[in-house]
N, C-alpha and C positions, 0 to 999 in steps of 0.2 A: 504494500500500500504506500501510494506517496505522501510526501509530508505537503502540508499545506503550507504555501509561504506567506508573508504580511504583506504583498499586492492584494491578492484577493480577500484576505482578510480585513484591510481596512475601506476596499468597495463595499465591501459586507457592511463595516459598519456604516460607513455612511450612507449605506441603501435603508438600515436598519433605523437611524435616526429620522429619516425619511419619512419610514412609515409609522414610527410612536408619534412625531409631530401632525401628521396629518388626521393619525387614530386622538389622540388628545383634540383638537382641534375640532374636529368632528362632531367629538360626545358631546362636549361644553354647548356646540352651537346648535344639537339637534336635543337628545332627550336632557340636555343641562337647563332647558329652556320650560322642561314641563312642568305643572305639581306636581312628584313622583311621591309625596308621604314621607311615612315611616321607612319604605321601601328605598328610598333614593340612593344610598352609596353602592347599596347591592345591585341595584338597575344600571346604574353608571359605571358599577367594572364590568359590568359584564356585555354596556355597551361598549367600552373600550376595547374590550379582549375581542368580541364579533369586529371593531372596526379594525384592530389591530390583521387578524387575520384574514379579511377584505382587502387590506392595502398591500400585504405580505403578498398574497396571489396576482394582483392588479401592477403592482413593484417588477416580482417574478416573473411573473410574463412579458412585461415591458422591456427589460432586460435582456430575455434570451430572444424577441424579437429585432434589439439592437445587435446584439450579438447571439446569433444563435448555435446551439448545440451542435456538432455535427457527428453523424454516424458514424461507425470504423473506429480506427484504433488512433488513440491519444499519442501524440511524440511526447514526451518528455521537454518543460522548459518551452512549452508550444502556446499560442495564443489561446486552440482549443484548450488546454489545461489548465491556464490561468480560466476561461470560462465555468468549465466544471468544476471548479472549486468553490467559484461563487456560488454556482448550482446548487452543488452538496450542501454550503451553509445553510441554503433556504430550506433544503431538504431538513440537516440536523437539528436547525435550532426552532423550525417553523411547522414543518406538514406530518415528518417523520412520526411525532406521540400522538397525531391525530389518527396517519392511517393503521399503525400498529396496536391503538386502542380495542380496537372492536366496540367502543361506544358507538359511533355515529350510524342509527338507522343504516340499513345497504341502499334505501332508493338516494338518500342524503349522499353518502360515498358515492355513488354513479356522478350526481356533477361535481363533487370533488375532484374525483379524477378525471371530468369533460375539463374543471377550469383548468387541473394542472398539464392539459397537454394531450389528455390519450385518447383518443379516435373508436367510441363507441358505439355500434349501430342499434337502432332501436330494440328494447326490449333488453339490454343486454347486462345484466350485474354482474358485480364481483363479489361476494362473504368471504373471498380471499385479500392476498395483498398485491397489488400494482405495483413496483417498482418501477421509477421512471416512466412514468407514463408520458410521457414525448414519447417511445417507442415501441407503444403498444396502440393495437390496430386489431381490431375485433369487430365482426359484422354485425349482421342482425339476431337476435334470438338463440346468443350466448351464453353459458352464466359458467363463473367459477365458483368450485366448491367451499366449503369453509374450512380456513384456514391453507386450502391452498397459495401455491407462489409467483409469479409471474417477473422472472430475472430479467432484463435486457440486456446488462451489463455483467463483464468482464474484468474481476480483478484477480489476478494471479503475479503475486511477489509487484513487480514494477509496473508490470503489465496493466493498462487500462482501454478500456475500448466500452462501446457502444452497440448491437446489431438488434436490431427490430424483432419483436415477435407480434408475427400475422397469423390472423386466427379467423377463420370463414365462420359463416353462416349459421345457426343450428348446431352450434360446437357445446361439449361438455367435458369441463377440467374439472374432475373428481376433487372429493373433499383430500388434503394434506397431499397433492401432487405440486413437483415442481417444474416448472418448464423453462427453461434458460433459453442463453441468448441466440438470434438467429432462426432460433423455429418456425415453423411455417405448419399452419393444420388449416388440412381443407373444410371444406361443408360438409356436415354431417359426422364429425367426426366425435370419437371418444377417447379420452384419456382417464385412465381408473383412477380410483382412490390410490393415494400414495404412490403413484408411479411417478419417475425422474427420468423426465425428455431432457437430452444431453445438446450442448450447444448444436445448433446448426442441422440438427435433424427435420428433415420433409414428411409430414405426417398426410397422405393421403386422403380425400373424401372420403366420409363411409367405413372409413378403417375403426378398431380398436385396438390400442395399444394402452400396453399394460405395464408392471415390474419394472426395478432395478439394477442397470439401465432401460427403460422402457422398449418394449418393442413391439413389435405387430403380434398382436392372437390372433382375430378374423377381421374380416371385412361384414361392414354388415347390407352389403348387398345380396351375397351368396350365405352368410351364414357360416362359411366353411372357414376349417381353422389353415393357419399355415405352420 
């Protein structure tokens, strides 16, 4: 894993001043203006905390549309890498306890993870976890199971990198499966409970694929196993 150096970290901060000024500012001038009662301090952090995390996303995104993310593999000491670091911040100190909670409702989570980036087609939830969703792409009529994983990303010792996982139509990621970087699952496809799709594996329409390393049992247009 790399170390993170103080470029990225002091954009951090001054992104992060950013958005407590805006979040402060906000509260004062929308619910600081109501009778709120007995209730008021309680009402007011907890408009801050909503506005804080509205500006953090709104920040976030503004960001990596100035500079954006890109796919493939990180150089080291590279513009890309100064980028994902900033990234990471917003992940570590912002989204990360939200989506690892399992408090937030799963239909709530669906545009969580539409604001942070990931490409959901109608009907389609997670009860699992999204990583990076900038490079996650799911069709219609999708769902992942609970507590399943969805990796996009590649860290090994120095090594970092980015590759998409695209997932068709009518797809089901079984509860505690992992699917890493690179995958590709066509329409109709299954992945069981607890099974581990290895980076870069092509999972066909209609297929099920099972176990550790995952692999094909049958297709489910034939039935038949292989």
């Amino acid at each position: 894993m790399r170390k993170i150096t103080w470029q990225p970290i002091i954009v951090f901060i001054g992104l992060c001043l950013t958005i407590f000024t805006l979040a402060t500012a906000t509260t004062i001038m929308l619910p600081g203006k109501l009778p709120l009662g007995d209730f008021r301090g309680v009402i007011m952090a907890l408009a801050w905390v909503a506005s804080v995390y509205a500006y953090a996303i709104a920040v976030y995104r503004l960001f990596l549309a100035a500079l954006p993310l890109p796919e493939g593999e990180i150089p080291e000491n590279s513009r890309a890498e100064f980028v994902y670091h900033v990234y990471v911040l917003f992940y570590l100190i912002f989204f990360n306890s939200i989506m690892r909670s399992g408090t937030p409702p799963i239909p709530f989570m669906r545009l969580i993870y539409l604001l942070l980036g990931a490409r959901l087609g109608q009907n389609t939830y997670s009860s699992g976890l999204i990583y990076d969703p900038l490079f996650v792409h799911m069709g219609n009529d999708s769902v992942v199971g609970e507590s399943a994983l969805l990796v996009p990303h590649v860290i090994e010792g120095t090594r970092l990198a980015h590759y998409p996982i695209r997932i068709g139509n009518h797809v089901t990621i079984g509860a505690h499966a992992v699917v890493l970087a690179g995958v590709t699952i066509g329409d109709d496809a299954i992945v069981s409970a607890g099974a581990v799709v290895t980076k870069g594996t092509h999972i066909g329409p209609g297929e099920i694929w099972g176990g550790v390393p995952a692999k094909l049992l049958k297709r489910r247009e034939t039935g038949t196993a292989t």
